[in-house]
C-alpha positions as CSV (number, residue, x, y, z in Angstrom):
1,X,33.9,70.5,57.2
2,X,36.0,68.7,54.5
3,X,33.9,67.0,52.0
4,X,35.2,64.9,48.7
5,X,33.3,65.5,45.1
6,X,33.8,63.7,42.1
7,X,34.9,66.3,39.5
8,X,37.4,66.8,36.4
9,X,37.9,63.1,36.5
10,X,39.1,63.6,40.0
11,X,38.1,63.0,43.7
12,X,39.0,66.2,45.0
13,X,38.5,67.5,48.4
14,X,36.1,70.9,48.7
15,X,35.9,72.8,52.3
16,X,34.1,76.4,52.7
17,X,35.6,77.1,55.8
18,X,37.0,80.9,56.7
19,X,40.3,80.2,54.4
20,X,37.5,79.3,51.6
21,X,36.0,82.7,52.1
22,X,39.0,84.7,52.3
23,X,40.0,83.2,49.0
24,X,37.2,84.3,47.3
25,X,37.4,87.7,49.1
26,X,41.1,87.9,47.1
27,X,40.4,86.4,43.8
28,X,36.9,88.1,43.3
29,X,38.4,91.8,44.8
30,X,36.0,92.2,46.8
31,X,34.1,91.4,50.4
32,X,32.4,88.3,51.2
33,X,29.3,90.3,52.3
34,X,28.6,91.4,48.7
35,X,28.4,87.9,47.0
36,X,25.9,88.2,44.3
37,X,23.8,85.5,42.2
38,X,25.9,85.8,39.3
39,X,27.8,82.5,37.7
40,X,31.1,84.7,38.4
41,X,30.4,85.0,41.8
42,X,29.2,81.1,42.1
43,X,32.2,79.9,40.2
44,X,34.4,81.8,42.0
45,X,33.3,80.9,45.9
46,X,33.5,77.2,44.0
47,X,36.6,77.6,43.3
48,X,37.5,79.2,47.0
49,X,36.3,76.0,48.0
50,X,38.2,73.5,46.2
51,X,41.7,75.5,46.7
52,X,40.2,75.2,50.6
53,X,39.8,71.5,50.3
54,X,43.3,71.2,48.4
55,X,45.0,73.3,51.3
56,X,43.7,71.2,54.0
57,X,44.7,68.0,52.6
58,X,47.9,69.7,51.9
59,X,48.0,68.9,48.4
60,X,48.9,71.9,45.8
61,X,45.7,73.5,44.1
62,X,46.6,75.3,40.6
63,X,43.5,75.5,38.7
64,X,41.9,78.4,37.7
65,X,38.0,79.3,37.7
66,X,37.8,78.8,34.3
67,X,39.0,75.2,34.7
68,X,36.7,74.9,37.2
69,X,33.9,75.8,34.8
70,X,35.0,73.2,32.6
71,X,35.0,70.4,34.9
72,X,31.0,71.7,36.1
73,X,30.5,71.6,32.2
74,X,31.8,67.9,32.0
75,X,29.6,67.0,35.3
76,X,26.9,69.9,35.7
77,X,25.0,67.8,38.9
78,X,28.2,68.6,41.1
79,X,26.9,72.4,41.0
80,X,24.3,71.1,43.2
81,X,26.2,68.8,45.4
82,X,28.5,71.6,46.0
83,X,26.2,74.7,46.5
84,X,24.5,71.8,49.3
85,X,28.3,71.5,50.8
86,X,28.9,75.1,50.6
87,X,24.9,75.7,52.6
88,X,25.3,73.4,55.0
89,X,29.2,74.6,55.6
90,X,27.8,78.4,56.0
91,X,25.2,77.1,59.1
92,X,28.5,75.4,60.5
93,X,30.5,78.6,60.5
94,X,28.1,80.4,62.3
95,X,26.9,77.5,64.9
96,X,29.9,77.3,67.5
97,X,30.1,74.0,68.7
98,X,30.7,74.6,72.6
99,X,28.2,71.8,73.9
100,X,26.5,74.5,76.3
101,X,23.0,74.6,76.0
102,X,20.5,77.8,76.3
């Protein structure tokens, strides 16, 4: 699910598909299954899902989590719009789409 969000005086494109979560897997060192609460973790699977976004729409993605940080400092109601894209994205990745029924 590719989604748009108004951020560092930007539109940029944010998707938390699998390439989302195997970029935070790289950048934070360490499995997806042991995300934690912590604003390192959240920045991070933020970021995964921007460079995601950026990858899909084949445009080049060079920022860092830090200047992610400082675009959610600048505009700190995207954190929720994006922690809603990156919910509703996690019930898509486990829901295959196969139009059977029961």
């Amino acid at each position: 699910m590719l989604e748009h969000i108004q951020l560092g005086d930007k539109l940029r494109p944010v998707a938390f598909g699998f390439a989302a979560l195997r970029y935070f897997e790289r950048e934070a060192g360490k499995p997806f299954a042991e995300v934690t609460d912590t604003i390192t973790d959240t920045l991070t699977i933020i970021w995964s899902g921007l460079k995601d976004g950026a990858r899909r729409e084949g445009k080049e993605f060079s920022a860092t989590v830090e200047d992610v940080a400082d675009w959610l400092d600048l505009r700190p109601a995207a954190m929720t719009e994006l922690m809603k894209i990156y919910g509703e994205s996690l019930g898509n990745l486990g829901s295959p789409q196969t139009g059977a029924s029961g």
